[in-house]
LODOSE-490610 format. One record per residue: residue number from 1; residue in one letter; x, y, z of N, C-alpha, C, CB in turn. Coordinates in steps of 0.2 Angstrom, whole numbers. Glycine has a CB too. Layout:
# LODOSE-490610
<NUM,A,<X,Y,Z>,<X,Y,Z>,<X,Y,Z>,<X,Y,Z>>
...
This chain:
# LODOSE-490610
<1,X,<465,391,540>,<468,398,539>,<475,396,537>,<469,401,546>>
<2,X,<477,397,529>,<481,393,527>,<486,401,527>,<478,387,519>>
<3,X,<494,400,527>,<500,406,527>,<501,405,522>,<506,406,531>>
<4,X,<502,410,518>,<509,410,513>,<504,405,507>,<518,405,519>>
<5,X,<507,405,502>,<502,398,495>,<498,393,498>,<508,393,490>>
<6,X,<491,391,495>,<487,388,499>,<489,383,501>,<482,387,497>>
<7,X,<497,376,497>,<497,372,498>,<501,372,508>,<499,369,491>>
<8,X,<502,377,509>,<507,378,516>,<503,377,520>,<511,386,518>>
<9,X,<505,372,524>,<503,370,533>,<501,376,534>,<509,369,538>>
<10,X,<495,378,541>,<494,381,544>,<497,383,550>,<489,380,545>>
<11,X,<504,385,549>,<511,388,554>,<514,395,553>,<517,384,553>>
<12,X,<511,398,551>,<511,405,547>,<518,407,545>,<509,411,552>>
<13,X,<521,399,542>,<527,401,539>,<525,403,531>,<532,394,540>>
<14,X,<530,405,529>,<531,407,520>,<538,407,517>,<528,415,519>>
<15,X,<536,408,514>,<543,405,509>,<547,412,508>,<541,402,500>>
<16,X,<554,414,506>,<557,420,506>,<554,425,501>,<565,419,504>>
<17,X,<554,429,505>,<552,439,502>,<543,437,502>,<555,441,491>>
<18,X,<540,432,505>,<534,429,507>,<530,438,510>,<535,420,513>>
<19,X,<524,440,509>,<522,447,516>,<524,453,510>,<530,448,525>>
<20,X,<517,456,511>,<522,463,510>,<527,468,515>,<517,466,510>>
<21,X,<528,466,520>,<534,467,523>,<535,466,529>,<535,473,523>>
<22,X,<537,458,530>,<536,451,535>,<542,455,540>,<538,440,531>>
<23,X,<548,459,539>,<551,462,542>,<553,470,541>,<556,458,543>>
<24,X,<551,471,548>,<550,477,552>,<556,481,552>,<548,475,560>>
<25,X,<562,478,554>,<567,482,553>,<575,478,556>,<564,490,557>>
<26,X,<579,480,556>,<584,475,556>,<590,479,564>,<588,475,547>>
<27,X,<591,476,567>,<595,477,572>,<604,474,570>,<590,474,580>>
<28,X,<607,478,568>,<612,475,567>,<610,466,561>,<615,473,576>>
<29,X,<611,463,561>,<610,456,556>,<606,453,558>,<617,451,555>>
<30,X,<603,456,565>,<596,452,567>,<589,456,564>,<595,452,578>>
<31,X,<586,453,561>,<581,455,558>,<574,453,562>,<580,452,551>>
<32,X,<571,460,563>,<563,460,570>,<557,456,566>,<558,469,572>>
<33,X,<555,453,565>,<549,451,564>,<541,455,563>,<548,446,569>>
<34,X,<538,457,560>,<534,460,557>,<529,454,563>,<534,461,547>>
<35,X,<528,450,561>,<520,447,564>,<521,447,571>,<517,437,562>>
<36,X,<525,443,575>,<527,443,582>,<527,451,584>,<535,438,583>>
<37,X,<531,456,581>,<529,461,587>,<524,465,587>,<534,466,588>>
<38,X,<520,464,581>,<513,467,580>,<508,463,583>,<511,467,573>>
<39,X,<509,456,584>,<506,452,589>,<506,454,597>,<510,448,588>>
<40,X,<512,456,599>,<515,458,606>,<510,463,607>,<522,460,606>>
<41,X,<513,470,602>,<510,475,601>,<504,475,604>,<509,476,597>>
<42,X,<498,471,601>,<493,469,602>,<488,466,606>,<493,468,599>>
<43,X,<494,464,609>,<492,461,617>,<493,467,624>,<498,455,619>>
<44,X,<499,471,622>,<501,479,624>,<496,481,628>,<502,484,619>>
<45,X,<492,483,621>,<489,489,619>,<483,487,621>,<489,491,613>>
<46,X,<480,480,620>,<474,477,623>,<475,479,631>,<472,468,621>>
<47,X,<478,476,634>,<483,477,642>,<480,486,645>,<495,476,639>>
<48,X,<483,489,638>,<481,497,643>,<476,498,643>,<482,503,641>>
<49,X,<471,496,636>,<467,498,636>,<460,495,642>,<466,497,629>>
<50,X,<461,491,643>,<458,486,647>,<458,492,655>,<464,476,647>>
<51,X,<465,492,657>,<468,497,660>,<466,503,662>,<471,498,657>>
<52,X,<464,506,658>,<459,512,657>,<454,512,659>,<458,512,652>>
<53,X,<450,506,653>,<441,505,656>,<442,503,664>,<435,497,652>>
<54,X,<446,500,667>,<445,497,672>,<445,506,677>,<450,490,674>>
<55,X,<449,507,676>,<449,515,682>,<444,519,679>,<457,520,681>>
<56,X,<442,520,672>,<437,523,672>,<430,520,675>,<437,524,667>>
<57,X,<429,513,677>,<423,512,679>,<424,510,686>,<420,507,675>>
<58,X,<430,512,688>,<432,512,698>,<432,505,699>,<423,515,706>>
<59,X,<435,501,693>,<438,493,693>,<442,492,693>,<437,490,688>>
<60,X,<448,496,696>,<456,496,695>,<457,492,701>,<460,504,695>>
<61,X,<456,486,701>,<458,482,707>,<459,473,706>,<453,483,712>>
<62,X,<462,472,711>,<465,467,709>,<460,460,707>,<469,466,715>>
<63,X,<455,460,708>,<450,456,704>,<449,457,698>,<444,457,707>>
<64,X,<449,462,695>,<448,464,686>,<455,462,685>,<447,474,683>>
<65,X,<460,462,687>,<467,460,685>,<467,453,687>,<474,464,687>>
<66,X,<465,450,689>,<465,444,689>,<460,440,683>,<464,443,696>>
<67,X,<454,445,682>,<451,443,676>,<454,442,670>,<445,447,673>>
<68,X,<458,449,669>,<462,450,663>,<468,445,662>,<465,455,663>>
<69,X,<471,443,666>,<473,436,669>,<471,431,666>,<472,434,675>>
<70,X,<465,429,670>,<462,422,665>,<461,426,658>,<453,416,669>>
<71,X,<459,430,655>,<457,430,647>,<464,429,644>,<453,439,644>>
<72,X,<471,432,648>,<477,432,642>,<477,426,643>,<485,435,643>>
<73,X,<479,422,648>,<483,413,647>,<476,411,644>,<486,408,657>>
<74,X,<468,412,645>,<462,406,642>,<465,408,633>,<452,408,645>>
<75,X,<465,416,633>,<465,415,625>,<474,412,622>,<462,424,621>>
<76,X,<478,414,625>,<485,413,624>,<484,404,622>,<490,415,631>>
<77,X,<481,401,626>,<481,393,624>,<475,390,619>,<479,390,631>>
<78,X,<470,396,621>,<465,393,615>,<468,396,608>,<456,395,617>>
<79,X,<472,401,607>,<474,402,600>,<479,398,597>,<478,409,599>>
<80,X,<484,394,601>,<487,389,599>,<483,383,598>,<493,388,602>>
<81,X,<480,379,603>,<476,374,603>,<474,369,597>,<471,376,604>>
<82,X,<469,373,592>,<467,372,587>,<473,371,580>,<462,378,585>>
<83,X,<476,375,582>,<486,374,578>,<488,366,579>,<494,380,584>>
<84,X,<490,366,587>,<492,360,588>,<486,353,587>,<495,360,595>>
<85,X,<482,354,585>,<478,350,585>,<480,346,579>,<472,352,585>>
<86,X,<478,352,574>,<478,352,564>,<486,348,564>,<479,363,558>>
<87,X,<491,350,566>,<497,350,565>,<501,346,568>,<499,354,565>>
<88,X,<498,341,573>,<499,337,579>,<506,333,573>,<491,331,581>>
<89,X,<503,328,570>,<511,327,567>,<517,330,565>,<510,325,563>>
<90,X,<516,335,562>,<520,338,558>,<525,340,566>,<516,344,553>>
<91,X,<521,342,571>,<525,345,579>,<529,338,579>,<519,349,587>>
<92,X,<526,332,581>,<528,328,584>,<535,325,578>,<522,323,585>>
<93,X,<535,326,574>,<538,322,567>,<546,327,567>,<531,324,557>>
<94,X,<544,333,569>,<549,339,569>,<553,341,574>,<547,346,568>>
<95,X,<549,335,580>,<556,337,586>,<560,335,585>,<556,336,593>>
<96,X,<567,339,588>,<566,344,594>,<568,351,591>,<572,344,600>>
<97,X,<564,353,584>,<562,359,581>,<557,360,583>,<562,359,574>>
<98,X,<557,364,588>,<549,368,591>,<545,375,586>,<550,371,600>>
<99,X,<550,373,582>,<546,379,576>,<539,379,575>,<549,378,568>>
<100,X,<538,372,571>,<531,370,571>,<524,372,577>,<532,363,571>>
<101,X,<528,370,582>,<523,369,588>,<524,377,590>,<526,362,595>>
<102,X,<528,383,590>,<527,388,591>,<524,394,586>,<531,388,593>>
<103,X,<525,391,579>,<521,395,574>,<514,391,575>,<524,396,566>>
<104,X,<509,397,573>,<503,396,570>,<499,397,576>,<502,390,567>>
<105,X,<491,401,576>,<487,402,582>,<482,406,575>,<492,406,589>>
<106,X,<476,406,581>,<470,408,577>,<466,413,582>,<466,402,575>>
<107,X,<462,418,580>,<461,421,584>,<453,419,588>,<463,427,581>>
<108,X,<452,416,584>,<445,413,584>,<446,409,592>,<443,406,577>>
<109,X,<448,404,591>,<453,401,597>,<453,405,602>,<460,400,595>>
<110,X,<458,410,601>,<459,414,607>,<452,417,610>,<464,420,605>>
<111,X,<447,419,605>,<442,423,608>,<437,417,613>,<438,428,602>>
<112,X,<437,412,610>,<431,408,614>,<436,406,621>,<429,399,610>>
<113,X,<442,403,620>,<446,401,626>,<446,406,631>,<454,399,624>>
<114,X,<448,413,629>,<447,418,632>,<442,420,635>,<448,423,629>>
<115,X,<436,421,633>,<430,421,636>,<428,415,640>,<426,423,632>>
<116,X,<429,408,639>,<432,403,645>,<434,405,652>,<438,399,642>>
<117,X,<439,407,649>,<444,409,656>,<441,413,659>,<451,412,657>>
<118,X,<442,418,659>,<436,422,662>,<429,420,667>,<432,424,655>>
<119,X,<426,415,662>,<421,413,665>,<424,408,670>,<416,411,661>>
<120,X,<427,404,668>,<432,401,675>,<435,405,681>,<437,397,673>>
<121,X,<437,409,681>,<439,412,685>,<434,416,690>,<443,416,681>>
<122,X,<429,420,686>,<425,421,689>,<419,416,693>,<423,425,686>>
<123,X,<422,410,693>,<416,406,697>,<423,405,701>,<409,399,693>>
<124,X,<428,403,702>,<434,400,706>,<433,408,710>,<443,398,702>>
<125,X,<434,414,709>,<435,419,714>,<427,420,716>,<439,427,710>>
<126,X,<424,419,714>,<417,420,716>,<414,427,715>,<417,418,724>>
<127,X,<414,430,709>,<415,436,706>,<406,437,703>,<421,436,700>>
<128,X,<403,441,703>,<397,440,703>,<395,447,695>,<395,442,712>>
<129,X,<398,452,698>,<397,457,692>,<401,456,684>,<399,464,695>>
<130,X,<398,460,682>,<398,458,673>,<406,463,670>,<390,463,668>>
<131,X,<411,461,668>,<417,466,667>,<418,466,660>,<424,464,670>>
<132,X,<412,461,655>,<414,463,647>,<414,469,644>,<411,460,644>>
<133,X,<412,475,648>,<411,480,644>,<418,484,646>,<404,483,647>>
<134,X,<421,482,650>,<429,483,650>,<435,478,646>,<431,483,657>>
<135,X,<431,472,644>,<434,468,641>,<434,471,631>,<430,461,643>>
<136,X,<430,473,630>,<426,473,623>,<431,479,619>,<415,476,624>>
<137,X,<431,486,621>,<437,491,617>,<444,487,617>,<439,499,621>>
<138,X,<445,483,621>,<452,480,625>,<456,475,618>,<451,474,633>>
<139,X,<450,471,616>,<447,465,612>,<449,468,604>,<436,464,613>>
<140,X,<444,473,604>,<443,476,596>,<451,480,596>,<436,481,594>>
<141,X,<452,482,599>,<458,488,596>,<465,480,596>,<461,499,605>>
<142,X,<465,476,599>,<471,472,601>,<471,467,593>,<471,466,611>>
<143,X,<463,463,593>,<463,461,586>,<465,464,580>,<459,460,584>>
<144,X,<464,473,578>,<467,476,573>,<474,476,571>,<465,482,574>>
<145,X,<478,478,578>,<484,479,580>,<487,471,577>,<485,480,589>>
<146,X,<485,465,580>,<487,459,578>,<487,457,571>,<483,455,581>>
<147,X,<481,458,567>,<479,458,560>,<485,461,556>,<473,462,559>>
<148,X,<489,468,559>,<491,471,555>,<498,467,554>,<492,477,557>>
<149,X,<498,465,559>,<505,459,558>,<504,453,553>,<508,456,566>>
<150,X,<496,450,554>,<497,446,547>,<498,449,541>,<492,442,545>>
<151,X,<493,454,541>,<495,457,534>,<501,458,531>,<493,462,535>>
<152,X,<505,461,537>,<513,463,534>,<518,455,532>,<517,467,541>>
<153,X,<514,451,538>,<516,444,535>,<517,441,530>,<515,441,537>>
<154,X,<510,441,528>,<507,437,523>,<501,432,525>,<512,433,520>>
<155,X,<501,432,529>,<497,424,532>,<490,428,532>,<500,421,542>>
<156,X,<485,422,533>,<478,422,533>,<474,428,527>,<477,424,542>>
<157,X,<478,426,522>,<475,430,515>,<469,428,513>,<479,428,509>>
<158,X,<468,431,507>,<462,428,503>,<462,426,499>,<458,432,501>>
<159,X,<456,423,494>,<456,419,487>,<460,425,482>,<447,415,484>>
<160,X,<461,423,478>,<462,426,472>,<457,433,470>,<461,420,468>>
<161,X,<456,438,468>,<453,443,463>,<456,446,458>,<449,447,466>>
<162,X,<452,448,456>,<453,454,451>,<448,461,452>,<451,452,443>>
<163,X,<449,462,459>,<446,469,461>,<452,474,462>,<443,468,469>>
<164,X,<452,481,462>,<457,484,462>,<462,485,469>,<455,489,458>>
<165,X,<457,482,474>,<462,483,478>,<467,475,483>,<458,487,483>>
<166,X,<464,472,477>,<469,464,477>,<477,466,479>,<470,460,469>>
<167,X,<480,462,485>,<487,463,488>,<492,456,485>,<486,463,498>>
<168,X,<496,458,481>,<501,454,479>,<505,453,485>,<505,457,473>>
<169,X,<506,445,488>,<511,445,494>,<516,441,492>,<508,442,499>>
<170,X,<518,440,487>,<525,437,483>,<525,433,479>,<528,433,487>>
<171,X,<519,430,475>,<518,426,471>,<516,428,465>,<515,422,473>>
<172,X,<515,436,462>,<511,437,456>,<504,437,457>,<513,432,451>>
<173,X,<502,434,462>,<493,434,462>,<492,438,466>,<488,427,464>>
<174,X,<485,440,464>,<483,446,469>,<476,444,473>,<480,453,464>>
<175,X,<477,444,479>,<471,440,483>,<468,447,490>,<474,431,488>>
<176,X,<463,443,487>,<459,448,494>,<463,447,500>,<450,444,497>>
<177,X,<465,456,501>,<466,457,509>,<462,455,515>,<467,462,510>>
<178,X,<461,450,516>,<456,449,523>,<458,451,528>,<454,442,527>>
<179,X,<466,450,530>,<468,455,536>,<466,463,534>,<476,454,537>>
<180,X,<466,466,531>,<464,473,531>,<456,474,533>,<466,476,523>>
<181,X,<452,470,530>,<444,468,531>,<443,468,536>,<441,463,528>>
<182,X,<447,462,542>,<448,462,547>,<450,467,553>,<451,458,546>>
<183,X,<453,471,551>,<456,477,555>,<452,482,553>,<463,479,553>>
<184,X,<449,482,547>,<443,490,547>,<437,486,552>,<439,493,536>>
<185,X,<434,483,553>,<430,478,556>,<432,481,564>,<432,469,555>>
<186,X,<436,480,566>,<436,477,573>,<438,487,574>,<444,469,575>>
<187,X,<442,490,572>,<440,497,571>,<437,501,574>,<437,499,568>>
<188,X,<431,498,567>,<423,499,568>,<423,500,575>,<419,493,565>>
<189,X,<423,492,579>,<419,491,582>,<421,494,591>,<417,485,581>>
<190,X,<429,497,589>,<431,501,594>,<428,507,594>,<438,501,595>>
<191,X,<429,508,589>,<425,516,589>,<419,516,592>,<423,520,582>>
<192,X,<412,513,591>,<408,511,591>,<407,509,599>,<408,507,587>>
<193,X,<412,507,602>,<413,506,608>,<413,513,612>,<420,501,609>>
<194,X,<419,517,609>,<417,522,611>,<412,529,611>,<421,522,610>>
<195,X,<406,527,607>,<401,532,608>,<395,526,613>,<398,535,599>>
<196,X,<396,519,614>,<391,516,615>,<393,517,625>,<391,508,609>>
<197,X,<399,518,625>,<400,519,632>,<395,526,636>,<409,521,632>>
<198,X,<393,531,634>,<391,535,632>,<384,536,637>,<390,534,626>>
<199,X,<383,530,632>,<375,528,634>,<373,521,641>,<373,525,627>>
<200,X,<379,523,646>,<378,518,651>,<376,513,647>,<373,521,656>>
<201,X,<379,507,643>,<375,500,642>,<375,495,650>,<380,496,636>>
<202,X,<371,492,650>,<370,486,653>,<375,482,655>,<366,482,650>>
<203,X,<379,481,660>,<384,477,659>,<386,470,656>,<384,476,664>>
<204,X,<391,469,653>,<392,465,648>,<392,466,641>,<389,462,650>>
<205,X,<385,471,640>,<383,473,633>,<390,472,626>,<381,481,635>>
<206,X,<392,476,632>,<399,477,625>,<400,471,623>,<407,481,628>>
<207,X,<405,466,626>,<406,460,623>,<404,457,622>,<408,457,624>>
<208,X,<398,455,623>,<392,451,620>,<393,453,610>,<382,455,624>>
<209,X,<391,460,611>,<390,464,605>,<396,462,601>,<389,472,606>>
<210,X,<401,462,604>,<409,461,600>,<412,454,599>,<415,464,605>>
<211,X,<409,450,604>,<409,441,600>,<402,441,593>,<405,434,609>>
<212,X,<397,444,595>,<392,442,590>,<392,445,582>,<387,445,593>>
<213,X,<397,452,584>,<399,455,579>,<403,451,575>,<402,459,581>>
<214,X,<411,450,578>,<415,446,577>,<413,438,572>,<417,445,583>>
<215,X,<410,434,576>,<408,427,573>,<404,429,568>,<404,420,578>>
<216,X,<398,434,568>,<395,433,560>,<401,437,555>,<386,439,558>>
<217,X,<403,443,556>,<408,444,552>,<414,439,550>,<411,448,556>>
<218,X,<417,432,554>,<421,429,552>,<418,425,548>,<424,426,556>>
<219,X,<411,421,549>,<409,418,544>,<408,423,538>,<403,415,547>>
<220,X,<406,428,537>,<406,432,527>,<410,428,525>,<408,441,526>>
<221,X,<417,431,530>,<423,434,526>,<427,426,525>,<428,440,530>>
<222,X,<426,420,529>,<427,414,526>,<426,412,520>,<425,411,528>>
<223,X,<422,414,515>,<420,414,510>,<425,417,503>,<414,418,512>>
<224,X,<428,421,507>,<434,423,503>,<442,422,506>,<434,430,501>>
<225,X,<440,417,509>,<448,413,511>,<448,404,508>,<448,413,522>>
<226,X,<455,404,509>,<456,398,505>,<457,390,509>,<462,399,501>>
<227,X,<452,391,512>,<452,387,521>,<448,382,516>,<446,392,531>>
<228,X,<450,374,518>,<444,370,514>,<439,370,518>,<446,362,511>>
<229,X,<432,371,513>,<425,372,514>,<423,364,513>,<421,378,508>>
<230,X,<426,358,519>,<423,351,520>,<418,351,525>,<428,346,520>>
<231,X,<413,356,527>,<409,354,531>,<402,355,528>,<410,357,536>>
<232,X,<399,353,523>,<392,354,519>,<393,361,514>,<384,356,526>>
<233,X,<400,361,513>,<403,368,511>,<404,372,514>,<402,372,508>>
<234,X,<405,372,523>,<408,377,525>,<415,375,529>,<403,381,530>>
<235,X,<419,381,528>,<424,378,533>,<423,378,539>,<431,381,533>>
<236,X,<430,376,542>,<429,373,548>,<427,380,554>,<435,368,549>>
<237,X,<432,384,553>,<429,390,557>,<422,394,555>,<434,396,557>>
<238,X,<420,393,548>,<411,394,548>,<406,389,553>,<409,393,540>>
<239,X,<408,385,554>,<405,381,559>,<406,383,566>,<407,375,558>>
<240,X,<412,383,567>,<414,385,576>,<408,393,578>,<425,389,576>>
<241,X,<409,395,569>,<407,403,570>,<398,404,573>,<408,407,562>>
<242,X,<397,397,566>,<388,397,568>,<387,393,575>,<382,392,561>>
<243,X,<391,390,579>,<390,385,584>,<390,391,591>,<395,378,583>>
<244,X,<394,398,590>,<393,400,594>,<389,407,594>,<398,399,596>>
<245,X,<388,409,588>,<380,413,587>,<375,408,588>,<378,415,579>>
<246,X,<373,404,588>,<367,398,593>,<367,399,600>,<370,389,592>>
<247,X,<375,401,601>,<375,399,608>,<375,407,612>,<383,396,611>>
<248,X,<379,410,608>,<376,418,610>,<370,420,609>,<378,422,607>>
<249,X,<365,417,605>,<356,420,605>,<353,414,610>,<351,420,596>>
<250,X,<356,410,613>,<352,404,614>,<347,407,617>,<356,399,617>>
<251,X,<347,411,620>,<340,413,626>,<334,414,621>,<340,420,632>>
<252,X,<336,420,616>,<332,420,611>,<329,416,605>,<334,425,609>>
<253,X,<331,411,605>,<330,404,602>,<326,400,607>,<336,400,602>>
<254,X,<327,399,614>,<323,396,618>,<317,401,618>,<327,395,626>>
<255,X,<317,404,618>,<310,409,618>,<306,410,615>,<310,414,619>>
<256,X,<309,410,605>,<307,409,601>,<302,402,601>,<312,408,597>>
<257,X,<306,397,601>,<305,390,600>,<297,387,606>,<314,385,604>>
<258,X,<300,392,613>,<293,390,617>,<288,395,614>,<294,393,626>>
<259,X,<288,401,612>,<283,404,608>,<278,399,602>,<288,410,605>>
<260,X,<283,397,600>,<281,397,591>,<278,388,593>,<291,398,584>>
<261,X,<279,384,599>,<281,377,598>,<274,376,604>,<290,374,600>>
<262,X,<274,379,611>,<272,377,619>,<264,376,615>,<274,384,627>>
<263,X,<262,371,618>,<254,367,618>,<248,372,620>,<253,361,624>>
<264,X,<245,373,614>,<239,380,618>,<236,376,625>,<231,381,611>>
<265,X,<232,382,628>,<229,382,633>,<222,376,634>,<227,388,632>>
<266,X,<219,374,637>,<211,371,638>,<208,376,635>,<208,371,646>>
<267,X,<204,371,631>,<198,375,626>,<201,379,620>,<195,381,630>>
<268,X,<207,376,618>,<210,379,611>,<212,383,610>,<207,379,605>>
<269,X,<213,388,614>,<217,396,616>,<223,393,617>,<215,401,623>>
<270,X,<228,398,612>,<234,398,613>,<236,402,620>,<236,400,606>>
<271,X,<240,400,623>,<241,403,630>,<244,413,629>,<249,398,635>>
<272,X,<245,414,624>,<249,419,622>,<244,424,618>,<256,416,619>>
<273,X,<237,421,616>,<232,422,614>,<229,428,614>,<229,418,615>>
């Protein structure tokens, strides 16, 4: 997830007048930051929304806020993580400039870690019922909100085109807005959230649907990012992406596999025959 020209570290730094409009607005000679409060924002707004579903489904209690709990700090840590991994030197090399070690986060990151916590949380409290379907609108509207601040940033662009809606972010080249792709996506899938509420889903339904959504959607759109593709040609979050579509169908894979694989019966009948 490379910021700013491809050759830039993954720290969502950029170079000056880098963003279509990296700042927001100026307080006296202090200038706000476009990514950080669209970020914030976006944690906000996930926060109410979350908020909401919980009172609307007679969840307004202190166990669902403690879920919400472990999802901020699992995903808060799993979005940096993968940063400080890639960038381990560069942090170490730059102290006691914690710039390094405080730019850069991924959202990918955040969604697995997040859903982690969660699931740690609920075996430590000893929590038994499903809260992804209060998790799931909370999810999609907070990633749009977030997005909008790369976008304004610059960071997490696309390759190069010549399509007409190619975004010039400081350099003369025009590249695929992914963050904009990214934000009509996740939208979507709030809206979507909201008619699918509707219909009494199954508990959990929703987030399931909104991770599954998510990871095939990130894998397309990797395709038109300038992330290097050294894994049999896929990058490295197309991998994360297919490793956890495996993991999300796994039952249906197990079921497949026993179907298509399990030893017929006595007498050459297949058991399923």
């Amino acid at each position: 997830m490379l910021c700013g020209p491809e050759e830039m570290l993954d720290t969502h730094g950029h170079p000056d007048n880098w963003g279509v409009a990296p700042t927001l607005f100026h307080i006296g000679k202090v200038a706000v930051p476009s990514y950080e409060v669209l970020v914030l924002a976006g944690l906000v707004v996930g926060a109410l929304v979350y908020r909401h579903e919980a009172r609307r489904a007679d969840r307004d209690n202190e166990r669902s806020y403690l879920l919400a709990f472990a999802a901020l700090m699992g995903g808060t840590l799993g979005a940096k993580l993968p940063h400080w991994i890639r960038n381990f030197q560069l942090i170490v090399e730059s102290y006691p400039d914690l710039t390094p070690a405080l730019a850069g986060r991924t959202i990918v990151g955040g969604l697995i870690a997040g859903t982690l916590g969660v699931v740690l949380a609920k075996r430590l409290l000893g929590i038994k019922s499903k809260h992804g379907n209060l998790f799931a609108p909370a999810a999609a509207l907070g990633v749009a909100i977030g997005r909008m601040g790369c976008f304004l940033r610059g960071c997490c662009h696309g390759t190069p085109t010549s399509m007409p809606w190619g975004v010039e972010f400081g350099d003369g080249v025009f590249r695929h807005p992914t963050q904009l792709y990214e934000i009509v996506f996740a939208l979507g899938m709030f809206v979507y959230f909201q008619f699918a509420k509707r219909r009494n889903p199954r508990p959990g339904l929703l987030f399931r649907q909104f991770l599954v959504g998510y990871f095939a959607f990130r894998f397309l759109t990797e395709f038109l990012r300038p992330e290097p593709k050294s894994w049999w040609g896929l990058s490295s979050f197309q991998v994360i992406s297919l490793l956890m579509l495996v993991w999300l169908f796994r039952d249906h894979i197990r079921s497949f596999c026993r179907q298509k694989f399990q030893k017929p019966a006595r007498g050459g009948v297949g058991i399923h025959e």
